[in-house]
C-alpha positions in Angstrom: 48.7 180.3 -107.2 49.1 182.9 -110.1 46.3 183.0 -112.9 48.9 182.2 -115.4 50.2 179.0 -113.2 45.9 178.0 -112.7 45.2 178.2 -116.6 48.8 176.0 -117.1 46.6 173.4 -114.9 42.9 173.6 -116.2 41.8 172.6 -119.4 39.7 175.5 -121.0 36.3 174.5 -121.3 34.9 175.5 -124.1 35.0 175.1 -128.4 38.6 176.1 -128.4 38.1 177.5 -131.9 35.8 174.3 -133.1 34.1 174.4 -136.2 30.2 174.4 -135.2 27.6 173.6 -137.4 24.0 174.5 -136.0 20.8 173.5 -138.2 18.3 176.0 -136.6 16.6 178.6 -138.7 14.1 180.6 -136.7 16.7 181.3 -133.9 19.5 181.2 -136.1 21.2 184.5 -135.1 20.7 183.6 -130.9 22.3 180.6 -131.5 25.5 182.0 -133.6 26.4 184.7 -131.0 26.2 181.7 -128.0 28.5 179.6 -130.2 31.1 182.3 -130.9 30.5 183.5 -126.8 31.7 180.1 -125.8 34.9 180.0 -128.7 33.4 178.2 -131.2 33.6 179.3 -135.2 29.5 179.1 -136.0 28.4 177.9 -139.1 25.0 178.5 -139.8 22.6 175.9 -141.9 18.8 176.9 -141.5 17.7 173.8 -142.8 14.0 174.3 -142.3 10.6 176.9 -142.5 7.6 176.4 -141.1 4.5 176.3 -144.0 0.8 177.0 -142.3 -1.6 174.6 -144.1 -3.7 176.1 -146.7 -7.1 176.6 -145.3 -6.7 173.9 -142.6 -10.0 172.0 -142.7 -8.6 169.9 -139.8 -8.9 173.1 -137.5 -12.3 173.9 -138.7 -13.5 170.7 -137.9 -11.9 170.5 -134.5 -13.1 174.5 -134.0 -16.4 173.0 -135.0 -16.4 170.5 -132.6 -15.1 172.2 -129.7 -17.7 174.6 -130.1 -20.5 171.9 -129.9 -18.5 170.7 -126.7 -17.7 167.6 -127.8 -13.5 168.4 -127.2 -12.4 167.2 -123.5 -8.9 168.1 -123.9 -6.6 169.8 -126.0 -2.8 169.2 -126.1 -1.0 171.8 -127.3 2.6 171.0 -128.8 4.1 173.9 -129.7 3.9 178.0 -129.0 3.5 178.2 -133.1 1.3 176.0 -133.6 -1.0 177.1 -130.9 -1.3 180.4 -132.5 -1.9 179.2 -135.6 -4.4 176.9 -134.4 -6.2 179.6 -133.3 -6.3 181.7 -136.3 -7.2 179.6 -138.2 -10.4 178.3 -136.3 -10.9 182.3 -136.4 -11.1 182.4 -140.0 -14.3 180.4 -139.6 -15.9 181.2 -136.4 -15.5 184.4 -134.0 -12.5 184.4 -132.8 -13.5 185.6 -129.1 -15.9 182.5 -129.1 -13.1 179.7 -129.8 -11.2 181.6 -126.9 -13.8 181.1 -124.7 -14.8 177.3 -125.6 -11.0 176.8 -124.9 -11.2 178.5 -121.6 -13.1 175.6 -120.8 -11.7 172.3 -121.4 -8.7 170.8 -119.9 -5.2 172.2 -121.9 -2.5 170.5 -121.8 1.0 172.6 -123.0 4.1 170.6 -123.8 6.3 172.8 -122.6 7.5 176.7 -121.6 6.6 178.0 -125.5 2.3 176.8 -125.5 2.7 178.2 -121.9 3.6 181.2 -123.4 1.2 181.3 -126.5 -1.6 180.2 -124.0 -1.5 182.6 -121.7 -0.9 185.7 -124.1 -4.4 184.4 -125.1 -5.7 184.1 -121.8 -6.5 180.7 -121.8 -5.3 179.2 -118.4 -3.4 176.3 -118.7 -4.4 173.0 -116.6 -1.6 170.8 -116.7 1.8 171.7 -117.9 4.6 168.7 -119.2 7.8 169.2 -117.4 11.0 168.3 -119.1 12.1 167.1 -121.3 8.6 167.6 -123.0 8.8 164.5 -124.9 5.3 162.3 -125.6 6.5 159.6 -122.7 6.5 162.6 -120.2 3.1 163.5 -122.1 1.6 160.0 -121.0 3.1 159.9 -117.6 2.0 163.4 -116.3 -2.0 162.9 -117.7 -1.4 159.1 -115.6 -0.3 160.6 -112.6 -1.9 163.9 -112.4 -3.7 165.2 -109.5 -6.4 166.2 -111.3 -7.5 163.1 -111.5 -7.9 162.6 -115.5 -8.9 159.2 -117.2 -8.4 159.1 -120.3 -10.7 156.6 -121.4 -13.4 157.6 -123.4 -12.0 161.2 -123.4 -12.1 163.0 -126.4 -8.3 164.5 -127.1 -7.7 167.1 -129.4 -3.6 166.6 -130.6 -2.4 170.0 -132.3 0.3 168.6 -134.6 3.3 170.1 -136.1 5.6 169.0 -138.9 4.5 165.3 -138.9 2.2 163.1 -136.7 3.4 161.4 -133.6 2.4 158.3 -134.2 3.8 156.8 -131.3 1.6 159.5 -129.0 -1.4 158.8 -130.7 -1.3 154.7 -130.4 -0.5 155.4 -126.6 -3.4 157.6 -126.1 -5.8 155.3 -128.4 -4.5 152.5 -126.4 -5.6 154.3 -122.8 -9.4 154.3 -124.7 -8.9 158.0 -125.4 -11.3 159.3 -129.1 -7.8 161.3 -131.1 -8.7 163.9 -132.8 -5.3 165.0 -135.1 -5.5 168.5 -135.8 -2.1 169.1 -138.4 -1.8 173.0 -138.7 1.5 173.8 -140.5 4.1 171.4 -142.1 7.6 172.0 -142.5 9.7 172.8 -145.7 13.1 173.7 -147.0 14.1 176.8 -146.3 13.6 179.2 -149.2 17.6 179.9 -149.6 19.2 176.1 -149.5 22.5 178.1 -150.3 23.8 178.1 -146.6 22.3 174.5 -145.8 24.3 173.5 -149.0 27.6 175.0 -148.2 27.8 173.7 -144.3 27.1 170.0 -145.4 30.1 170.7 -148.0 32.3 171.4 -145.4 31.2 168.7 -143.5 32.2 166.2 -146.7 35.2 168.0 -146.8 36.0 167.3 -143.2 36.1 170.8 -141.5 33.6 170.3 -139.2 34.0 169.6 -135.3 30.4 169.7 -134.1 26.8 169.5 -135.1 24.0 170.9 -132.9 20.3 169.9 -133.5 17.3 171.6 -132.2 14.4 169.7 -133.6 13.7 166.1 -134.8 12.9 167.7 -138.1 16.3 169.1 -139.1 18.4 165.7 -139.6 15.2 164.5 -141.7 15.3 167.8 -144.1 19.7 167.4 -143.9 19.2 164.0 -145.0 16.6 165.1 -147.8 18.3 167.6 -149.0 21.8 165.8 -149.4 19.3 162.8 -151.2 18.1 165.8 -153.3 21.7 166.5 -153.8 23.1 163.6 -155.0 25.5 163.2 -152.4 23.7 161.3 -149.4 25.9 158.3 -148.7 29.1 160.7 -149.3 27.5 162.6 -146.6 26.3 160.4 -144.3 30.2 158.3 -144.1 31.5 162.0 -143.2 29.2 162.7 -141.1 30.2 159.6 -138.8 33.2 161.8 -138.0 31.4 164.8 -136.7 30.2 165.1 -132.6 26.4 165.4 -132.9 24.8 167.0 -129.8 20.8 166.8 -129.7 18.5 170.0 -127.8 16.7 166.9 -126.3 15.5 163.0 -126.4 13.1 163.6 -129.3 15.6 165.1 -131.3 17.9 162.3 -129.9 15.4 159.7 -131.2 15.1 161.0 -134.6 18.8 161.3 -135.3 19.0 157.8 -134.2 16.3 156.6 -136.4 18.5 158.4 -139.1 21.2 155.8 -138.3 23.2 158.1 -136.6 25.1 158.4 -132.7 24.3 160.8 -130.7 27.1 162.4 -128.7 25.5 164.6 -126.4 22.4 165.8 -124.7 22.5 168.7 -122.3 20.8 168.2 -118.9 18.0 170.8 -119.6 16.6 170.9 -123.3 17.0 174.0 -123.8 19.1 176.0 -127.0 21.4 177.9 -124.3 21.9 174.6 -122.6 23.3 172.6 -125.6 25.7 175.0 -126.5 27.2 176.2 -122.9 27.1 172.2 -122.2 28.7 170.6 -125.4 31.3 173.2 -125.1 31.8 172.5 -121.8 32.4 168.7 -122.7 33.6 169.1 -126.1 37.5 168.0 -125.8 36.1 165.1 -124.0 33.9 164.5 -126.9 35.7 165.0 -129.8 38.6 162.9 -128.5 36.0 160.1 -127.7 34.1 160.4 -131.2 38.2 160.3 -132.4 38.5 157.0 -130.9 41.0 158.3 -128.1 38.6 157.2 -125.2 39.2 154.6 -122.7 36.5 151.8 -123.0 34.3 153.8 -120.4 32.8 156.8 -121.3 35.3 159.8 -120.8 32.5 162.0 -118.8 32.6 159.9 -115.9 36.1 158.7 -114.2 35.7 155.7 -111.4 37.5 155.8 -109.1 39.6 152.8 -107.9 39.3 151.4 -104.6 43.2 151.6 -103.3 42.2 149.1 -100.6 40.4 145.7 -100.0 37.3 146.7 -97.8 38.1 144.3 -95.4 41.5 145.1 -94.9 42.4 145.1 -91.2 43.9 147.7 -89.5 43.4 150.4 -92.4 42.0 152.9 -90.5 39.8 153.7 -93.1 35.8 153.5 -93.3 34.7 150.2 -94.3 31.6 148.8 -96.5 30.5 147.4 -93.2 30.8 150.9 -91.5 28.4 152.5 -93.7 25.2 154.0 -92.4 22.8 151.9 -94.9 24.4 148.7 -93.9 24.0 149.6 -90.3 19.8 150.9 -90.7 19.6 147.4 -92.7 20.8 146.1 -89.2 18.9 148.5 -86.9 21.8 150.1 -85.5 22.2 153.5 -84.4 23.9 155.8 -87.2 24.9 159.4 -87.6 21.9 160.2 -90.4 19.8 158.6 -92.0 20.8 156.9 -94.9 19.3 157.4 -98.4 19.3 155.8 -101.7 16.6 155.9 -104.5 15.2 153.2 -107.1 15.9 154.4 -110.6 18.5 156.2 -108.9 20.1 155.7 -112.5 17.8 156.6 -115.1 16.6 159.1 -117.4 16.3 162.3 -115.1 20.2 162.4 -115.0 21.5 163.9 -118.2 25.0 161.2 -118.2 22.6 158.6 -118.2 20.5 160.1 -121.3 24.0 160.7 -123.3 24.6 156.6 -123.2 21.2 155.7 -124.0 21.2 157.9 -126.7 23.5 155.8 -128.2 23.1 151.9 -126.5 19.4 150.5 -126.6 18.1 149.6 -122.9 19.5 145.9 -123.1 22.5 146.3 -124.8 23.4 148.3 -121.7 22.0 145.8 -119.4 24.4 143.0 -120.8 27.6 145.5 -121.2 29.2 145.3 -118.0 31.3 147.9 -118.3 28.4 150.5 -119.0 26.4 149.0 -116.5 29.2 149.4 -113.9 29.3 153.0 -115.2 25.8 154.0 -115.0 25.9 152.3 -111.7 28.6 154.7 -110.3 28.4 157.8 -112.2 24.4 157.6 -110.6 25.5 157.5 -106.9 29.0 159.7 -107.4 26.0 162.8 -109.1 23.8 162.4 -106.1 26.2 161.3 -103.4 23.7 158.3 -102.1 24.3 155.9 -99.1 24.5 153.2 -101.8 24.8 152.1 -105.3 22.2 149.7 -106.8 23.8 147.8 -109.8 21.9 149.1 -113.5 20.1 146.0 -114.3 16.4 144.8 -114.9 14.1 143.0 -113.1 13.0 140.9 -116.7 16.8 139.6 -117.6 15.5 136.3 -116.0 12.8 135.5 -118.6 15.1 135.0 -121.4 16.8 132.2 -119.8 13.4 130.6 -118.6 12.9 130.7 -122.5 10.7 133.6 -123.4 11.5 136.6 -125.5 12.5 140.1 -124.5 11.8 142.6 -126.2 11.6 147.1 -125.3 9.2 149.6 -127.2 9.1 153.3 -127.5 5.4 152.9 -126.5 4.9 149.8 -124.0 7.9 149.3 -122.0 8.7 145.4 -121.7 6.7 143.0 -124.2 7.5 139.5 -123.2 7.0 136.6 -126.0 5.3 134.0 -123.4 2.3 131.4 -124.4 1.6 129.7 -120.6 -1.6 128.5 -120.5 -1.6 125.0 -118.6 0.7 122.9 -116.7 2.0 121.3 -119.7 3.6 124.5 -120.5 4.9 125.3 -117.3 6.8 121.9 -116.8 8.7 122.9 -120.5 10.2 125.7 -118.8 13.8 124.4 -118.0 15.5 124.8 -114.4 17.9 127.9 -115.0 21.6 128.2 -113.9 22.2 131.9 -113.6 25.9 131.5 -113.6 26.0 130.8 -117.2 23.0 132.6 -118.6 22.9 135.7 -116.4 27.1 135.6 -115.9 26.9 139.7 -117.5 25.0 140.8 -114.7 27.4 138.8 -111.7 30.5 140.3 -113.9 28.9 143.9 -113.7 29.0 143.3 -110.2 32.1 142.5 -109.8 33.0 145.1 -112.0 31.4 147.7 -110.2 32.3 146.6 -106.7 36.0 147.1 -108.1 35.3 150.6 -108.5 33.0 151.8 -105.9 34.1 153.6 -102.9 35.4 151.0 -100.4 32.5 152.7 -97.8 29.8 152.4 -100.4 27.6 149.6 -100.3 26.7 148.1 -103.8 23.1 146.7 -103.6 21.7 143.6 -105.9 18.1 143.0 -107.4 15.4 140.6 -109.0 11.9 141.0 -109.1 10.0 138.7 -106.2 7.8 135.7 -107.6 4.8 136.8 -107.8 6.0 140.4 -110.0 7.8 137.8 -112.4 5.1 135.4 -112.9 2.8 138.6 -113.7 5.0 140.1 -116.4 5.3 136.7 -117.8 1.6 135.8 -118.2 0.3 139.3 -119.0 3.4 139.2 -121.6 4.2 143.1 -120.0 2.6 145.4 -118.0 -0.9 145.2 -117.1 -3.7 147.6 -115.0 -6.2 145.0 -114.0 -3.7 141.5 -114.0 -6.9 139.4 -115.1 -5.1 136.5 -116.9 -2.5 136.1 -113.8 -5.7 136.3 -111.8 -7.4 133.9 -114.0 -4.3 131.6 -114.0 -4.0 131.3 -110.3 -7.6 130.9 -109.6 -8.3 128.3 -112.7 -5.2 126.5 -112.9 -4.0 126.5 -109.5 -1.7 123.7 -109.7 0.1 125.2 -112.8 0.8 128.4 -110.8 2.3 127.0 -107.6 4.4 124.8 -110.2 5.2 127.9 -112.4 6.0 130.1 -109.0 8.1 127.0 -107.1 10.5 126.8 -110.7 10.4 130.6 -111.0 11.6 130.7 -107.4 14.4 128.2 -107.4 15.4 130.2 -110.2 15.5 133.7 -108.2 17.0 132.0 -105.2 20.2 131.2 -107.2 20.1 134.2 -109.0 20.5 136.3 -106.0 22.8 134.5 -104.3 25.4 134.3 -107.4 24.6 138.1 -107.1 25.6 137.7 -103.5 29.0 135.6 -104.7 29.5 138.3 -107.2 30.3 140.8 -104.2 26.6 142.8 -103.8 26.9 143.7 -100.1 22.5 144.2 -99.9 19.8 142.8 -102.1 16.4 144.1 -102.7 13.4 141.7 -103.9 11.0 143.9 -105.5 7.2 142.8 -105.8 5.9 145.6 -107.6 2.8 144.7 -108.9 1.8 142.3 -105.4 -0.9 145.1 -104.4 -3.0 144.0 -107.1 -4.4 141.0 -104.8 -6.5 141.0 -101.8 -4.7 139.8 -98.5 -6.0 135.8 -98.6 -4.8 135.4 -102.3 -1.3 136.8 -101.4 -1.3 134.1 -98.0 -2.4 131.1 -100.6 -0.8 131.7 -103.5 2.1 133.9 -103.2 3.3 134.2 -99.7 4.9 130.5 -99.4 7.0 131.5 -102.7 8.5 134.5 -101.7 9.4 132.6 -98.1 11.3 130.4 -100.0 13.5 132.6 -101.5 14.1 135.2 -98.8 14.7 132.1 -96.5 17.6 130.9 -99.2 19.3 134.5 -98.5 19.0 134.5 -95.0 21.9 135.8 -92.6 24.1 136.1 -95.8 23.7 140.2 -96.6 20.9 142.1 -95.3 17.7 142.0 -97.7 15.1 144.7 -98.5 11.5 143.0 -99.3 9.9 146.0 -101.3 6.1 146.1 -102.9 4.1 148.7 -103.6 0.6 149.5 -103.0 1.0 146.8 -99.5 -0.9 148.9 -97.2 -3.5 146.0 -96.6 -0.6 143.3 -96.7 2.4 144.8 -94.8 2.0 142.1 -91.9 2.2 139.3 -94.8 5.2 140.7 -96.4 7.1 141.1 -92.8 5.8 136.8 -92.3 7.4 136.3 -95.8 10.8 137.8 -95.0 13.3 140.4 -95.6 15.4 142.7 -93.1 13.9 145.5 -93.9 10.5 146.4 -95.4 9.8 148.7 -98.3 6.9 151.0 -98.3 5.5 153.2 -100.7 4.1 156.7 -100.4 0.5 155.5 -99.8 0.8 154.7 -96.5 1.7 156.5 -93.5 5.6 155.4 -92.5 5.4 155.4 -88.6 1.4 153.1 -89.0 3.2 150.9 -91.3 6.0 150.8 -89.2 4.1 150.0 -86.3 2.0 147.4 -87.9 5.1 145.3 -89.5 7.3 145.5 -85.8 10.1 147.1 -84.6 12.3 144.3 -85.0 12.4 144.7 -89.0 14.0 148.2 -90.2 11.3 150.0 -92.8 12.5 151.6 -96.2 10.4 154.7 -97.8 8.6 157.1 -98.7 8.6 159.9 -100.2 6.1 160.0 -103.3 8.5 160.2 -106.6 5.7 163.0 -107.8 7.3 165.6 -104.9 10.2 165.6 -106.4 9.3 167.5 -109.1 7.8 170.3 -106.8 9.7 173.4 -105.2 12.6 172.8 -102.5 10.5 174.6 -100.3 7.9 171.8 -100.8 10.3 168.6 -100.8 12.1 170.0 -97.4 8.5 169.6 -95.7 7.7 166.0 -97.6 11.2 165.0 -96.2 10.7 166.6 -93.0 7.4 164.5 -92.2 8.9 161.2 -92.5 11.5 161.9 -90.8 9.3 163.0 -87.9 7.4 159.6 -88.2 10.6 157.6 -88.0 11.2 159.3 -85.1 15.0 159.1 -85.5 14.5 155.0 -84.2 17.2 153.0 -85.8 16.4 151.1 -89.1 14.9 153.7 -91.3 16.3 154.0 -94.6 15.0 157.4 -96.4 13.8 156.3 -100.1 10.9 157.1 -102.6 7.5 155.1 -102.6 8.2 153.8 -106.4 11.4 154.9 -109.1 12.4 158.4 -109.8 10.1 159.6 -112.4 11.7 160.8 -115.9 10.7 164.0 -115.7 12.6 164.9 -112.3 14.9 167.9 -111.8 18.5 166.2 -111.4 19.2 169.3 -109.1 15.9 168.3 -107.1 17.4 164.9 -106.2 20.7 166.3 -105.5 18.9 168.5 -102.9 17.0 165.5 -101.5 20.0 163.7 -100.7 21.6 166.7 -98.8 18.4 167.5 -97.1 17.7 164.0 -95.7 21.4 164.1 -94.5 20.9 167.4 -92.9 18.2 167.0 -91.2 18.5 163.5 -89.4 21.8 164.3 -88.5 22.5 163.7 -84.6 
C-alpha cells in the first residue's frame, strides 16, 4: 500500500487545525508549542498567579511545632508549596534546623513535583502517592502502606495550596488523626487579565473547539472573572459547546462542581498526556459533544456477536469452550484463566472519562453504559471474562433503605434496624421489577460480548449485605452487626433468611438474564471468628448457593477467610475465592481438590515493577501446580491507583506462563 493510499484510509489523529484554549499560566509557553506540535491553533488564557501569604503565621506555628516534635507527619501537596513552606519557617527559625526536624518525621509527597522539591532539599521522602495524586489515593496509600502507619492519634501536618481540601481533612479527622492546616500561598488573577479576557470572548463568540485544564483552580478563577465581567451566564451557555478535557480527577471534580461535563481525562495526569491524548481523540470528541455520537460512547465500539453461542456446527469457539468456564469445572485448559474484580474501575482512563460525567449510580441503572464499561474493561485487558459493572448495594433500595455515594465515605445507607419489629417491615423483594436495569444490562451486554467470553453475574453474600445495612456503610470493627446478632439473635436469622430469599432470586434472574458464572462475594465475612460464621451465617449462605446449584458454575469469594476456608467450601460454591493473605496451594489443600480455588495476587503488587509482578505471578502459579481449577485473580479489587499498563502486563504474563 502507498502512503498516499494509507492516509486515504486513516483518520489523522490529531487537532486538525482546532481552536485550543489552554488555562495554564506557569507553563504556559510548554503547553502552546505541544498544542501547535500536535495541529492545533493554541490560544493561551493564564487565568491564574500564585500569591505567597504575607508572613505566614500558620508555618511559623507548624515550624514551631515541629521543632518541639510534636509533628508525626507532613503531607506535602505541591513542589511550590514545599519550598515555600520552607522559607518561610526559615524566616523564623534556622533554616538548616527545620531541614533537619523534617529529616525526621514521616513525609508524605503527592506526587513527582514535592518529590522533586524534597529531595533538592535533602529530605528523604517516606511514602510517595502514585497517580493520579488525588486526596482518595492520599487516604488509600497511608491505609495500606507497608510501613505500617495508623493514623489515629497522629499528628498530620497538611501543606495547603490555593484553598483547603476539606474533603482530605474530614477523612483524616475521621481516621482520629490531630490536622494541623498549614495554608502558605493563595491563588490570584493573573496580573494581565487581557489574554484570559480575549480567549473567553472567543469562546462567546463560538470559535473555540477545545478547552484544557490543568488545575481545579482555573475553571473557579474563569468563572470569577466572567462574574467580574458581567458576562457569566452568556459564558457559561457557550461554554456547553466547547470539549473540556481535565489534566486529572481533581481537576475533573471541580469542573463538575462548576456545573460543567467533562470530556476527557488522559490516562496519566500529566500536561503532555492531555494534549497528545485529547488530540488523539478529538474528532471522536467533538462529534460526540456535537451530538453526532451513537448512544454509546464513541471511544469504545462493541463488537456484535455474528453468531448465537450455541449454534451447532459453527466451528467457532463457544462460551462453553472457554478456559474460565472449564477451571470453574476443573477441566484441563490450555492456561490458566484470569479475570480481576474491579476489573472496571478507576485505574482504566475510559472508565474515568464516563464517570467524569455520570455519578456512580446513574451508571449503575444505565444499561447501556453499564454494558459498555463492562466490555470496553475486558476488550483493554484482554481477560478470560467479563464481570457485568454493577454494585453489590443495588439490593437495599428495594428492601426499602436509602442509597446514597460520597466523595469521602463510599456507600452511606439510610437504615434504622434495631429489633425484629423492624426487620418483619422489610417487604419480600421481586428483583424482576425493582432490579430489571441490572438483568437488562445483562442482556445487553451478553449481546455484545465475544461469543467465547463468558459474562459473569454478582451480589454480595448474606452476611456482607446484612453488615452494610446495619453499620449503614462501611465499618472497621462491625460492632453493631456483632451486637445485633449476639443480642437480637432471632431478628438476625429473620433479617438474614428475607435478605437471602431476596439474593437467591436475584441471582438467578441474573442467571435468566444470560450471565454464564456468578460470584457471591462475602467481603467483610473475616470479621467473625469460625463458631459465629457456623451459627449465624453459614446456614444463610447454604441457602442461597444451594438455590443456584447445577445451573452455571458459582465462585463463593471472602476475604480475610484463612481461619474459615473449610466453612465456606461446607456452605457452597464451585470454586473458592481466596485473598492474598493466605498461601494458595495451604488453602487449596485445606478446602479439597474437588472445588476449583480463585486468587491471589495482592492488588498492592500491581502497582510495583514488572520485574516484581512476574515473580508475584510466578509463585502462585507454582503453588497451583498447573492442577486443573485454578483461576488466576487478585486477593481484593484493583486499587485506583494501578498502572493500566501494569494490568495489561498481568494478563499476558499469567497467559504466558501457564501455558502448556
Amino acid at each position: 500500500m502507498t502512503e498516499s493510499k494509507l492516509s486515504v484510509q486513516v483518520e489523522k489523529k490529531d487537532f486538525r487545525g482546532a481552536t485550543v484554549v489552554c488555562f495554564e499560566s506557569r507553563h504556559a509557553g510548554i503547553m502552546a508549542d505541544g498544542i501547535a506540535r500536535y495541529g492545533g491553533n493554541a490560544v493561551m488564557a493564564p487565568s491564574m498567579q500564585e500569591v505567597p501569604l504575607d508572613r505566614c503565621p500558620e508555618a511559623i506555628a507548624f515550624a514551631d511545632r515541629l521543632l518541639r516534635g510534636e509533628i508525626d507527619m507532613v503531607v506535602f501537596m505541591t513542589g511550590v508549596g514545599t519550598r515555600y513552606l520552607v522559607e518561610a519557617a526559615a524566616t523564623r527559625f534556622p533554616r538548616e534546623q527545620v531541614l533537619e526536624a523534617l529529616r525526621h518525621v514521616t513525609t508524605v509527597a503527592r506526587g513527582p513535583k514535592p518529590v522533586r522539591a524534597l529531595r533538592e532539599l535533602h529530605i528523604p521522602v517516606s511514602i510517595t502517592i502514585p497517580e493520579p495524586n488525588t486526596w482518595r489515593e492520599i487516604l488509600e496509600t497511608l491505609d495500606l502502606s507497608e510501613r505500617g502507619i495508623s493514623l489515629e492519634g497522629c499528628t498530620v501536618a497538611l501543606q495547603e495550596y490555593g484553598i483547603p481540601n476539606e474533603d482530605l481533612v474530614q477523612a483524616l479527622k475521621k481516621r482520629k488523626a490531630n490536622v494541623v492546616q498549614v495554608p502558605i500561598y493563595r491563588w490570584a488573577l493573573p496580573s494581565d487579565t487581557r489574554p484570559l479576557r480575549s480567549a473567553l470572548e472567543k469562546i462567546m463568540d463560538g470559535e473555540v473547539d477545545f478547552a484544557l485544564f490543568t488545575s481545579a483552580a482555573q475553571i473557579r478563577h474563569v468563572l470569577r472573572f466572567a462574574s467580574e465581567q458581567g458576562f457569566e451566564a452568556r459564558f457559561r451557555e457557550a461554554f456547553k459547546r466547547v470539549v473540556i478535557a481535565s489534566v486529572g480527577p481533581t481537576s475533573s471534580e471541580a469542573i463538575q462542581a462548576c456545573g460543567f461535563r467533562v470530556d476527557f481525562e488522559p490516562s496519566h495526569p500529566k500536561m503532555g498526556h492531555l494534549i497528545q491524548e485529547t488530540a488523539e481523540h478529538a474528532q471522536d470528541l467533538l462529534r460526540e459533544r456535537r451530538g453526532e455520537s451513537n448512544k454509546l460512547s464513541a471511544h469504545v465500539t462493541l463488537p456484535v456477536a455474528s453468531v448465537s453461542c450455541d449454534a451447532p456446527n459453527s466451528g467457532r469457539k463457544t462460551v462453553k469452550d472457554s478456559v474460565f468456564l472449564k477451571a470453574c469445572r476443573r477441566e484441563p485448559t490450555s492456561v490458566t484463566p484470569v479475570w480481576l474484580m474491579r476489573q472496571a474501575g478507576r485505574y482504566l482512563a475510559d472508565y474515568r472519562r464516563i464517570r467524569n460525567r455520570i455519578p456512580f449510580l446513574e451508571l449503575c441503572k444505565n444499561k447501556d453504559l453499564a454494558a459498555e464499561v463492562t466490555i470496553s474493561a475486558q476488550q483493554k485487558i484482554k481477560a478470560d471474562a467479563a464481570i457485568i459493572f454493577s454494585d453489590l448495594l443495588l439490593i437495599v433500595e428495594p428492601l426499602g433503605f436509602g442509597l446514597e455515594y460520597t466523595a469521602s465515605d463510599g456507600p452511606v445507607i439510610s437504615a434504622d434496624v434495631q429489633s425484629g419489629s423492624d426487620v418483619k417491615r422489610l417487604p419480600e423483594i421481586e428483583p424482576c421489577e425493582s432490579l430489571s436495569y441490572v438483568f437488562d444490562a445483562i442482556k445487553l451486554t451478553k449481546s455484545n460480548l465475544k461469543p467465547d467470553i463468558p459474562l459473569i453475574g454478582f451480589s454480595a453474600a448474606p452476611f456482607t449485605l446484612a453488615a452494610y445495612i446495619l453499620e449503614g456503610g462501611g465499618s472497621r470493627t462491625f460492632v453493631r452487626t456483632k451486637q445485633f446478632m449476639h443480642e437480637e439473635t432471632s431478628a438476625w436469622h429473620l433479617l438474614m433468611e428475607k435478605i437471602s430469599r431476596a439474593l437467591a432470586k436475584y441471582l438467578n434472574g441474573q442467571i435468566e438474564a444470560g450471565a454464564d458464572a456468578l460470584q457471591l462475594f462475602d467481603s467483610w465475612v473475616g470479621c467473625l471468628n469460625a463458631r459465629d460464621y457456623r451459627t449465624f451465617v453459614l446456614p444463610h449462605s447454604r441457602f442461597v448457593l444451594e438455590s443456584l446449584r447445577g445451573k452455571v458454575p458459582v465462585i463463593h469469594f471472602g476475604t480475610d477467610t484463612a481461619a474459615i476456608l473449610s466453612d465456606l467450601r461446607d456452605a457452597g460454591g464451585d470454586v473458592i475465592g481466596v485473598d492474598f493473605r493466605v498461601e494458595l496451594d495451604r488453602a487449596w489443600s485445606e478446602i479439597g481438590y474437588d472445588v476449583g480455588i480463585q486468587g491471589n495476587l495482592d492488588p498492592a503488587v500491581l502497582c510495583t515493577s514488572p520485574k516484581q509482578i512476574r515473580s508475584e505471578v510466578a509463585h502462585i502459579l507454582k503453588q497451583a501446580d498447573a492442577r486443573p481449577g485454578h483461576i488466576f485473580n487478585l486477593g481484593h479489587g484493583v486499587l485506583p491507583q494501578t498502572p493500566e499498563e501494569n494490568v495489561i502486563a498481568l494478563i499476558e504474563m499469567v497467559h504466558e506462563m501457564s501455558r502448556r
